[in-house]
Gaussian input, Z-matrix of N, CA and C with variables (Angstrom, degrees):
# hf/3-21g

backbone

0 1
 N
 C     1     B1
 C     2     B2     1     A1
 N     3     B3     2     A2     1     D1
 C     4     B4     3     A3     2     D2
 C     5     B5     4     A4     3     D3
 N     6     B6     5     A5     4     D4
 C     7     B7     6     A6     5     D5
 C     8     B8     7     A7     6     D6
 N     9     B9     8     A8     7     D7
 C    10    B10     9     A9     8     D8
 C    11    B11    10    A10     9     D9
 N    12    B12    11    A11    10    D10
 C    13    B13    12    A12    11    D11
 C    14    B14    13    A13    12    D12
 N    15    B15    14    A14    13    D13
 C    16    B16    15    A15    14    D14
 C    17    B17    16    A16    15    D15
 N    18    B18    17    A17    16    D16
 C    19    B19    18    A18    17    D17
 C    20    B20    19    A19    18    D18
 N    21    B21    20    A20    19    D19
 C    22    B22    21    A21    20    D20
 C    23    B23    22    A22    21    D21
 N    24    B24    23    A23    22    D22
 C    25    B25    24    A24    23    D23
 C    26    B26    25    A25    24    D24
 N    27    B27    26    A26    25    D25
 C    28    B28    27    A27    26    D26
 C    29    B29    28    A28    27    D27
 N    30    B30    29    A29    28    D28
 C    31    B31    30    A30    29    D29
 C    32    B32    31    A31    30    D30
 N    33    B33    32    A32    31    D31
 C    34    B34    33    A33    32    D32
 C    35    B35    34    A34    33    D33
 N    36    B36    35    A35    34    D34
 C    37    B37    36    A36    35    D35
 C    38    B38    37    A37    36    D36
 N    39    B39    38    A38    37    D37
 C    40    B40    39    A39    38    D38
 C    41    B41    40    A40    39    D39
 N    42    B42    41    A41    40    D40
 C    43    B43    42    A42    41    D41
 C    44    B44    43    A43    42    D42
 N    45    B45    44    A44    43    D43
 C    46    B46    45    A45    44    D44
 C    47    B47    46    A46    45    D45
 N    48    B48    47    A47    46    D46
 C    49    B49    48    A48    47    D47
 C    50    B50    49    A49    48    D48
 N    51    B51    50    A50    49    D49
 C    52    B52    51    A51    50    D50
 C    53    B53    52    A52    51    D51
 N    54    B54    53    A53    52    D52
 C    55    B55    54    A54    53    D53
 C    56    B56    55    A55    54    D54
 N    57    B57    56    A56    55    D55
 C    58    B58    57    A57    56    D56
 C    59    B59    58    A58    57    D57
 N    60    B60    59    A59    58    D58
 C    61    B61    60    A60    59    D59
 C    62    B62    61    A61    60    D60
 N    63    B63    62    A62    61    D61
 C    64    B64    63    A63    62    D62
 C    65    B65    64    A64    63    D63
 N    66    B66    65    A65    64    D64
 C    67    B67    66    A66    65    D65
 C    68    B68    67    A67    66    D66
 N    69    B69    68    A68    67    D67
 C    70    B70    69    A69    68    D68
 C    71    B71    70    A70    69    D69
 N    72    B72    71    A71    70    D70
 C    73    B73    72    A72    71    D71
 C    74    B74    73    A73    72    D72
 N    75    B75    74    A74    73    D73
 C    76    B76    75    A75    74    D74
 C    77    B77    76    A76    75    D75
 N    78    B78    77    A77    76    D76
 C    79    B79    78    A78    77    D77
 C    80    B80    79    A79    78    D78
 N    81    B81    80    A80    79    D79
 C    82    B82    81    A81    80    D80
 C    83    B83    82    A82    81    D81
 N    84    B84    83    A83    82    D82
 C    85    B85    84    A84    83    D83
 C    86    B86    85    A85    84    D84
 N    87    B87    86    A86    85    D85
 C    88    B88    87    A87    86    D86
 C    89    B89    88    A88    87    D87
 N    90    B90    89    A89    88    D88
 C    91    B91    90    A90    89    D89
 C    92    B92    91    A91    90    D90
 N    93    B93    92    A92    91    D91
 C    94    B94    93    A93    92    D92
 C    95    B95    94    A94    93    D93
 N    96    B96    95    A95    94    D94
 C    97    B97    96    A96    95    D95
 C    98    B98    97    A97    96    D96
 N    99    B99    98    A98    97    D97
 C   100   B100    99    A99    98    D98
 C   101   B101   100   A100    99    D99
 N   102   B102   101   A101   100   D100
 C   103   B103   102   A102   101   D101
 C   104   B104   103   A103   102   D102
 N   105   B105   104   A104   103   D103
 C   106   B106   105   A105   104   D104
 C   107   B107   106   A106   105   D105
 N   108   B108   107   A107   106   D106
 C   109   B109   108   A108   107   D107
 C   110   B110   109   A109   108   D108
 N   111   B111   110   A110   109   D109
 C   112   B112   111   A111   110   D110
 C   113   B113   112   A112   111   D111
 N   114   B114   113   A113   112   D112
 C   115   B115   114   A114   113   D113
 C   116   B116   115   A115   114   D114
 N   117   B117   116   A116   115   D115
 C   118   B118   117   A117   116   D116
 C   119   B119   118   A118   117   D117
 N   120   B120   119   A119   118   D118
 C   121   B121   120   A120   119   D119
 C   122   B122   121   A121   120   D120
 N   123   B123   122   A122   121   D121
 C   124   B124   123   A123   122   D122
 C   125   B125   124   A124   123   D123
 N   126   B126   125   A125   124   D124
 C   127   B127   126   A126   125   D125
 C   128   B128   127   A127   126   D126
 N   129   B129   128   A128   127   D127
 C   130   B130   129   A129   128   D128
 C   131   B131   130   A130   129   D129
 N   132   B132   131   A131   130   D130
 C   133   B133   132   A132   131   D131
 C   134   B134   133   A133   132   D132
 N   135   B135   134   A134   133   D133
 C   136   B136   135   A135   134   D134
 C   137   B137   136   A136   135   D135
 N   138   B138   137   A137   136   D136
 C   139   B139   138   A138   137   D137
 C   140   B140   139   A139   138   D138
 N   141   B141   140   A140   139   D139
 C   142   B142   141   A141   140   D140
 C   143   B143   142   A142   141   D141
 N   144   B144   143   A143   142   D142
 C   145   B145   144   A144   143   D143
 C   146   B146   145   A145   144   D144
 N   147   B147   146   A146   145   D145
 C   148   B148   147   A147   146   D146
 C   149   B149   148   A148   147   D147
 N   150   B150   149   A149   148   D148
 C   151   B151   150   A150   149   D149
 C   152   B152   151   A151   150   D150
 N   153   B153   152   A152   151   D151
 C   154   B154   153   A153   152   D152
 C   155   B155   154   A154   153   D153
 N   156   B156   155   A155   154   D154
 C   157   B157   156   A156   155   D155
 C   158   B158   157   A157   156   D156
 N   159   B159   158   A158   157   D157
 C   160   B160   159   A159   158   D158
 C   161   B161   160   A160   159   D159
 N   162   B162   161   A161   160   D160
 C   163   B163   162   A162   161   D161
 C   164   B164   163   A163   162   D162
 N   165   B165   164   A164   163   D163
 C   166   B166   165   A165   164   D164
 C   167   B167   166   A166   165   D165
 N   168   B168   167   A167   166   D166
 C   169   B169   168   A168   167   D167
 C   170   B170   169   A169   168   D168
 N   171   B171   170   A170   169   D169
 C   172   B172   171   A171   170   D170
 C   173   B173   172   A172   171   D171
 N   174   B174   173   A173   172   D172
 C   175   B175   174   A174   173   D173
 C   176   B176   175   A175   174   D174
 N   177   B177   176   A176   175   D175
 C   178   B178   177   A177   176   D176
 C   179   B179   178   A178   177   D177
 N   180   B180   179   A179   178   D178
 C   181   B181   180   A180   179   D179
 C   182   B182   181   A181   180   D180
 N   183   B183   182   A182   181   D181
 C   184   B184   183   A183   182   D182
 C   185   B185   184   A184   183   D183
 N   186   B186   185   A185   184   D184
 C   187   B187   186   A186   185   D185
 C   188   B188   187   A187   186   D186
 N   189   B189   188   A188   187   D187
 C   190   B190   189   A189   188   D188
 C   191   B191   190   A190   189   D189
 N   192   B192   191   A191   190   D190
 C   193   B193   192   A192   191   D191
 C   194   B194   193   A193   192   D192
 N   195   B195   194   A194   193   D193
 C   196   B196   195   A195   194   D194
 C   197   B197   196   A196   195   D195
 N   198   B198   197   A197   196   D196
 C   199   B199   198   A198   197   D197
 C   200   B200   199   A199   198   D198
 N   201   B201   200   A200   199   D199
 C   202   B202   201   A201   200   D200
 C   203   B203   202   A202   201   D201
 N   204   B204   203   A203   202   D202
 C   205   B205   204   A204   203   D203
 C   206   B206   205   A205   204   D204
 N   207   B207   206   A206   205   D205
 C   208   B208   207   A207   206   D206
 C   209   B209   208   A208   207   D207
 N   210   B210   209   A209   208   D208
 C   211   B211   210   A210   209   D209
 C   212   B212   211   A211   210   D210
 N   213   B213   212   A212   211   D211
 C   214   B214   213   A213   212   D212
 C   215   B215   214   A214   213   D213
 N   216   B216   215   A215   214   D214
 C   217   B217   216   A216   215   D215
 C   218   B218   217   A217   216   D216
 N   219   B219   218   A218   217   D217
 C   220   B220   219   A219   218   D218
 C   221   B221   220   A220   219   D219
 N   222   B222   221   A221   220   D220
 C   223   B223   222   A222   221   D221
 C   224   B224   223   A223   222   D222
 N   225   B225   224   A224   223   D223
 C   226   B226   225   A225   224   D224
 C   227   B227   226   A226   225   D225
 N   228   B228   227   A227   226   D226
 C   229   B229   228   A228   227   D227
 C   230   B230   229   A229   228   D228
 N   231   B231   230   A230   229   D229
 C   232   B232   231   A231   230   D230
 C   233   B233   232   A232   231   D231
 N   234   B234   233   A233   232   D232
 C   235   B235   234   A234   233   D233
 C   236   B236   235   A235   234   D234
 N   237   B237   236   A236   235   D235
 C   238   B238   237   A237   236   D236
 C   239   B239   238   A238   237   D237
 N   240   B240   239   A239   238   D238
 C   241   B241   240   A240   239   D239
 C   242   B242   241   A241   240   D240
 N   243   B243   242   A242   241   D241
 C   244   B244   243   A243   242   D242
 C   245   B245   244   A244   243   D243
 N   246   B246   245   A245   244   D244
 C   247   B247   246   A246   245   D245
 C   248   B248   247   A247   246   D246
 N   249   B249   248   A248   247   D247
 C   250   B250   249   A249   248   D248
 C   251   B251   250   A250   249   D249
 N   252   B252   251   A251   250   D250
 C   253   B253   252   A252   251   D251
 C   254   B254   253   A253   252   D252
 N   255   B255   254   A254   253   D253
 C   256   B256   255   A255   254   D254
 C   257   B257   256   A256   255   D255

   B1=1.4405
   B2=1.5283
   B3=1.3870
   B4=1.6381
   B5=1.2525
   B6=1.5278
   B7=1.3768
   B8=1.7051
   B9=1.5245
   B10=1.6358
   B11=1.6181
   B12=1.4247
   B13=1.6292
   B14=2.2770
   B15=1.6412
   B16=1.3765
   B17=2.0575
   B18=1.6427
   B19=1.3207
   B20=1.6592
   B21=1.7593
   B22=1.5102
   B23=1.7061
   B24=1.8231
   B25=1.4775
   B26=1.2047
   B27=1.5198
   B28=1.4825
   B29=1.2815
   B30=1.6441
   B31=1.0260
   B32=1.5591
   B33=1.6802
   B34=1.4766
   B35=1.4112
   B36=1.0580
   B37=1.5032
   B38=1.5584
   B39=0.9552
   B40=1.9122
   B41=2.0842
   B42=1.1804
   B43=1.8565
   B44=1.4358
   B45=1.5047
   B46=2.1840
   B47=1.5511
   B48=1.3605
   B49=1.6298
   B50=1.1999
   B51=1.3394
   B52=1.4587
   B53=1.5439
   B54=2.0207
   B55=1.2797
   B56=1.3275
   B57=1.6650
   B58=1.4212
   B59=1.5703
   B60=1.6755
   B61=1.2171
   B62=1.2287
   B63=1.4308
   B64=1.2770
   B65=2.0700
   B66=1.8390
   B67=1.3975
   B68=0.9730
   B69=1.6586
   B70=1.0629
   B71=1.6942
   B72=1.6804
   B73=0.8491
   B74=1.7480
   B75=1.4283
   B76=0.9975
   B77=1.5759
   B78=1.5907
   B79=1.5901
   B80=2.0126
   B81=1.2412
   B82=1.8534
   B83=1.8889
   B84=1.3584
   B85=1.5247
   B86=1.5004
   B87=1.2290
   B88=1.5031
   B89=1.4630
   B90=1.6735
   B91=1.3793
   B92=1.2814
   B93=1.2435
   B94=2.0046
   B95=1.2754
   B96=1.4574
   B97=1.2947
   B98=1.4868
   B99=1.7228
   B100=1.5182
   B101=1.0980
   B102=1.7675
   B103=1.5436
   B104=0.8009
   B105=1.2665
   B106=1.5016
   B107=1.6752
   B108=1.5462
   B109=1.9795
   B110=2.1465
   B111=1.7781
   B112=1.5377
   B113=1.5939
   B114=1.3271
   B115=1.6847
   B116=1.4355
   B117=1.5653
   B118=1.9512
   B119=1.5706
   B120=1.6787
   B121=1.0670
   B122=1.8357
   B123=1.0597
   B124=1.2178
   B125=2.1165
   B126=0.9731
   B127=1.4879
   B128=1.1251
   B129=1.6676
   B130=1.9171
   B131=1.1777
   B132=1.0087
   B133=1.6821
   B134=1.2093
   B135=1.6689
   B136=1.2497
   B137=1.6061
   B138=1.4637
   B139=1.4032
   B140=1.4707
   B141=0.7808
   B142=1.6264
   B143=1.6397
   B144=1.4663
   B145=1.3789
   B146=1.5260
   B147=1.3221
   B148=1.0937
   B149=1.5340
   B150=1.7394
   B151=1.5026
   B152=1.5343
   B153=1.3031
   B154=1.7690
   B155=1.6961
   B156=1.1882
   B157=1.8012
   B158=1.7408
   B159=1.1849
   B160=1.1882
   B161=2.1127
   B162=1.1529
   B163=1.4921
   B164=1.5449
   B165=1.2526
   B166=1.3594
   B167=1.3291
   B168=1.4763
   B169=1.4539
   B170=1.8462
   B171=1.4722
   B172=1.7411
   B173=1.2626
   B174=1.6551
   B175=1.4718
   B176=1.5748
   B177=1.3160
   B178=1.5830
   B179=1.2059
   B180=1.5096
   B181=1.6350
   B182=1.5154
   B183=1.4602
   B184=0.9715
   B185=1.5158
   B186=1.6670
   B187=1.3242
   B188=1.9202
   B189=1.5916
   B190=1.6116
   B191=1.5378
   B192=1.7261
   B193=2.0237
   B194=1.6907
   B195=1.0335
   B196=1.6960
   B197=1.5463
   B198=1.1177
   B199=1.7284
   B200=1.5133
   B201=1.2240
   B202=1.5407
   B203=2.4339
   B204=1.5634
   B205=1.2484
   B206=1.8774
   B207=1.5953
   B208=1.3204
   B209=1.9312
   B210=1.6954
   B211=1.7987
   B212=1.3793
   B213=2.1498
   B214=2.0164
   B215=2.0995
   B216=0.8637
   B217=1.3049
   B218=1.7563
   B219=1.2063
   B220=1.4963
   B221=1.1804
   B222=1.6634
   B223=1.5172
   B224=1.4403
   B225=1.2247
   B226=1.3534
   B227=1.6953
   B228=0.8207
   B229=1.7735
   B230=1.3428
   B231=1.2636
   B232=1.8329
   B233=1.1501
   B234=1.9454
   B235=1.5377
   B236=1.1698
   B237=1.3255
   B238=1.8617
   B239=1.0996
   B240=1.4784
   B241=1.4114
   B242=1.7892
   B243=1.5672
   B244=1.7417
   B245=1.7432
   B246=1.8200
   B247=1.4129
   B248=1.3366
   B249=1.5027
   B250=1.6302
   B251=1.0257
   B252=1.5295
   B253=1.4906
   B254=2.2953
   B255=1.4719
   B256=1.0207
   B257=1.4675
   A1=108.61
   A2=116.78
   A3=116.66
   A4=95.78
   A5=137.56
   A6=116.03
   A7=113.14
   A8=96.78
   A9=120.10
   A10=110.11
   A11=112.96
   A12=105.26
   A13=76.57
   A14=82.87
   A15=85.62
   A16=95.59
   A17=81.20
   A18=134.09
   A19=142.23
   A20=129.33
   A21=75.88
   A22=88.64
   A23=106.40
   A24=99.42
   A25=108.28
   A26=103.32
   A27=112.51
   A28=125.73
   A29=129.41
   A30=133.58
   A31=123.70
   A32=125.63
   A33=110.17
   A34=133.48
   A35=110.47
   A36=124.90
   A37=125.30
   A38=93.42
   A39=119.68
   A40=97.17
   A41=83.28
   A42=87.46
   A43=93.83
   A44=117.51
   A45=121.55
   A46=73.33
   A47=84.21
   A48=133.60
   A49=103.69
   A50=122.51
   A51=135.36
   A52=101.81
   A53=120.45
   A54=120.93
   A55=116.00
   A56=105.21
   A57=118.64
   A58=143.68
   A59=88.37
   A60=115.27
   A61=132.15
   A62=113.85
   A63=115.26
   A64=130.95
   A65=80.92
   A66=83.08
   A67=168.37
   A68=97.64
   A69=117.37
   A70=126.31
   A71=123.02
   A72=130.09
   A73=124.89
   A74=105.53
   A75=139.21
   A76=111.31
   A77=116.99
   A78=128.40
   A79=96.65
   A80=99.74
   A81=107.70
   A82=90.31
   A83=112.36
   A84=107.25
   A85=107.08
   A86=114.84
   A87=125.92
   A88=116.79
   A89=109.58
   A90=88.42
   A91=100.96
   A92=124.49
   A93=104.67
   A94=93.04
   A95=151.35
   A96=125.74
   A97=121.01
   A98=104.53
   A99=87.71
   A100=142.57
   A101=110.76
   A102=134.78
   A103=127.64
   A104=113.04
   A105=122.30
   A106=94.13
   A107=108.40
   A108=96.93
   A109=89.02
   A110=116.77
   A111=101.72
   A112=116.67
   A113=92.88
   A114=70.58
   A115=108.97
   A116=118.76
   A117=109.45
   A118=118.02
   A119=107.70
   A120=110.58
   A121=124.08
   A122=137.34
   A123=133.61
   A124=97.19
   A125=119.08
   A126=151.47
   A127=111.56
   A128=117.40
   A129=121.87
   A130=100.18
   A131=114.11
   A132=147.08
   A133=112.34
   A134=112.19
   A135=93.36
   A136=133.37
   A137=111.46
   A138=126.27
   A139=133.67
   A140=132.95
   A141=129.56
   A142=105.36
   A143=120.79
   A144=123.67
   A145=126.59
   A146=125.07
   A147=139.31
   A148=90.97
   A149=121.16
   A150=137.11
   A151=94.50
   A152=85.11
   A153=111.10
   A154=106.42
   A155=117.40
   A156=134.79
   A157=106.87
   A158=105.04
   A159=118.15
   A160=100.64
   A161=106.14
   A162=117.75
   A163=116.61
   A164=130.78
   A165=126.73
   A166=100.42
   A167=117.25
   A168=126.54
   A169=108.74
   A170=111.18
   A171=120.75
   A172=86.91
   A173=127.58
   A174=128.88
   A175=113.88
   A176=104.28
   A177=105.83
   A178=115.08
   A179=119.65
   A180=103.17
   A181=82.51
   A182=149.81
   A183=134.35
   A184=138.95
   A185=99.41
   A186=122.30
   A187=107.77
   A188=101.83
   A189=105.97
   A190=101.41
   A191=122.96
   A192=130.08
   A193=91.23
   A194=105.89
   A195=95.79
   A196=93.04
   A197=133.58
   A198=111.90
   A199=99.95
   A200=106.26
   A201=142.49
   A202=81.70
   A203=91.72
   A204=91.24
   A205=128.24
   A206=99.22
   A207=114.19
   A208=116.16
   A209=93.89
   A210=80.30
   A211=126.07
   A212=83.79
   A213=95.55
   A214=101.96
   A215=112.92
   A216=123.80
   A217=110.18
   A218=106.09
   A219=121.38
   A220=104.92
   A221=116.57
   A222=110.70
   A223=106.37
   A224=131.20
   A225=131.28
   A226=106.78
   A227=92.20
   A228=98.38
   A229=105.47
   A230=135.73
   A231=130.50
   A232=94.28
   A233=132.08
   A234=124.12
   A235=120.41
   A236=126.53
   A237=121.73
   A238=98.10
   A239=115.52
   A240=143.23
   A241=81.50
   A242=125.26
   A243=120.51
   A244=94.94
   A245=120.46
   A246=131.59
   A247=120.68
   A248=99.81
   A249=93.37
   A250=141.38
   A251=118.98
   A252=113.74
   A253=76.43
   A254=116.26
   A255=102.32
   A256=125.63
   D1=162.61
   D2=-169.10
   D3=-77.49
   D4=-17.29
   D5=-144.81
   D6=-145.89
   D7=-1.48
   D8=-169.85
   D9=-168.10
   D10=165.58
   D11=-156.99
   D12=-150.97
   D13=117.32
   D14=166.65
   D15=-111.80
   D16=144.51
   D17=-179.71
   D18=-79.31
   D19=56.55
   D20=-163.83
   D21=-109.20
   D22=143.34
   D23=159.71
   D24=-151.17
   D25=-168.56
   D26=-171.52
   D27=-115.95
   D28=85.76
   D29=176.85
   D30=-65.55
   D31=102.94
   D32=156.40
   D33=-30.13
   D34=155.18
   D35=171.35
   D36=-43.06
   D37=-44.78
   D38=-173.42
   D39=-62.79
   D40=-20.99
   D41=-163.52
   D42=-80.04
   D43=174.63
   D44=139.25
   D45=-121.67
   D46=150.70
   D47=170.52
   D48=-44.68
   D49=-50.97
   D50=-153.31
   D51=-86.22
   D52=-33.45
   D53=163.29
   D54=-32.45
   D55=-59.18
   D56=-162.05
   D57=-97.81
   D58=4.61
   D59=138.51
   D60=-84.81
   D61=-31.03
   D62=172.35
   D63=-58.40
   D64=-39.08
   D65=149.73
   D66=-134.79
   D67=28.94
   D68=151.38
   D69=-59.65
   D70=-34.00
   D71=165.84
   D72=-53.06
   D73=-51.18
   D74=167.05
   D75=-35.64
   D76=-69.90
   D77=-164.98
   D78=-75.82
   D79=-32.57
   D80=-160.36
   D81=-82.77
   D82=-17.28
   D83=178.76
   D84=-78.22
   D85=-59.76
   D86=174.96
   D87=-39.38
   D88=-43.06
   D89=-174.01
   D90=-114.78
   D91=25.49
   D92=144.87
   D93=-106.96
   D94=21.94
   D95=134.54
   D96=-70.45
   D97=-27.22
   D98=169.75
   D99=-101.19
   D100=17.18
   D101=165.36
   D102=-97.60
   D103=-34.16
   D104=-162.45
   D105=-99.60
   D106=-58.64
   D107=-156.83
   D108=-94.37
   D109=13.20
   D110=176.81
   D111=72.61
   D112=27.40
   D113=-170.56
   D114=-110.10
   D115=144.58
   D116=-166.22
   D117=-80.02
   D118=-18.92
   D119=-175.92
   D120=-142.02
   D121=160.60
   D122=-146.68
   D123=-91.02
   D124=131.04
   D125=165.57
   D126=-80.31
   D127=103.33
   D128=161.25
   D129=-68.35
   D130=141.89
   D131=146.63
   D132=93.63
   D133=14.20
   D134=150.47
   D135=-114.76
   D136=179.56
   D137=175.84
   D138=-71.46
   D139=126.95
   D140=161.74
   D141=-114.91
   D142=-80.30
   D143=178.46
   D144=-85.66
   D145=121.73
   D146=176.78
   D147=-23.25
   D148=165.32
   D149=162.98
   D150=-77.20
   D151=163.75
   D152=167.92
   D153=59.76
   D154=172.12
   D155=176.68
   D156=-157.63
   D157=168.06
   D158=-161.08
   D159=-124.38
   D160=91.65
   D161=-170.24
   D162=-98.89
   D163=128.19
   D164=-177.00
   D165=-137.41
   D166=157.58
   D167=168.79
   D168=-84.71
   D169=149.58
   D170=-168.04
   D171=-85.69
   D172=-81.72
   D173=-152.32
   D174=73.14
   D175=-139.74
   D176=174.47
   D177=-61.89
   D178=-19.84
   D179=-143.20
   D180=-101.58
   D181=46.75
   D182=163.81
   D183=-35.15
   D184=-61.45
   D185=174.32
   D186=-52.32
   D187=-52.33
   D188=-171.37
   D189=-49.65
   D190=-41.62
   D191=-174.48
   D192=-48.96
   D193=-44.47
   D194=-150.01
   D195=-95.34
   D196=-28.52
   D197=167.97
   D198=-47.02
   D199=-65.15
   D200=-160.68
   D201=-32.28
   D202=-81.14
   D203=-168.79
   D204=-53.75
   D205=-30.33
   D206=170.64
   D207=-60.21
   D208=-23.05
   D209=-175.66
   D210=-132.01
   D211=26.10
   D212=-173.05
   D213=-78.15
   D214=-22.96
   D215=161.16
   D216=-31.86
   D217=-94.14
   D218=161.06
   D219=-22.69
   D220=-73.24
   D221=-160.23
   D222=-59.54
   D223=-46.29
   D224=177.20
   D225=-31.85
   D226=-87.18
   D227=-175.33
   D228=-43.41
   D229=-46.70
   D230=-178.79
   D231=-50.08
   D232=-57.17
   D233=179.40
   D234=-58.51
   D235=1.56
   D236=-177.39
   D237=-93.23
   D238=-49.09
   D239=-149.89
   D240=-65.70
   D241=-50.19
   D242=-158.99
   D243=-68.61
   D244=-44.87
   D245=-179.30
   D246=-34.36
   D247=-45.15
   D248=166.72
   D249=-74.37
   D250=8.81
   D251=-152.76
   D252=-109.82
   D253=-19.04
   D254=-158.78
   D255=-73.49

């Protein structure tokens, strides 16, 4: 998505959630700063990803997350596509 990155994985026990978001955010910031904006070395204070994430447990509905995430793409655009008509 242009503006947010859905997620689904599987963190062990040994982990917090918040570790492994953290660095995942963390490692995926660094290196599209150094592809995307060229840069050789890492910059304090600045931003790449908004604070905070939005974390839920799968359970049964596993299969439903990953339709869900496989076809918010699509759905996005079908809802722009209805916006204009309004």
């Amino acid at each position: 998505m242009a503006d947010h990155v859905h997620m689904l994985l599987s963190v062990p026990p040994k982990y917090g959630v918040s570790q492994v978001v953290g660095y995942i955010k963390g490692k995926s910031a660094i290196h599209l700063a150094r592809t995307s904006a060229e840069r050789k070395r890492n910059f304090v204070g600045q931003h790449f990803w908004a604070k905070g994430c939005f974390v839920s447990t799968v359970g049964r509905d596993e299969e439903a997350i990953r339709a869900y995430i496989r076809n918010r793409e699509k759905e996005d655009a079908r809802l722009k596509q209805l916006a204009l008509w309004r």
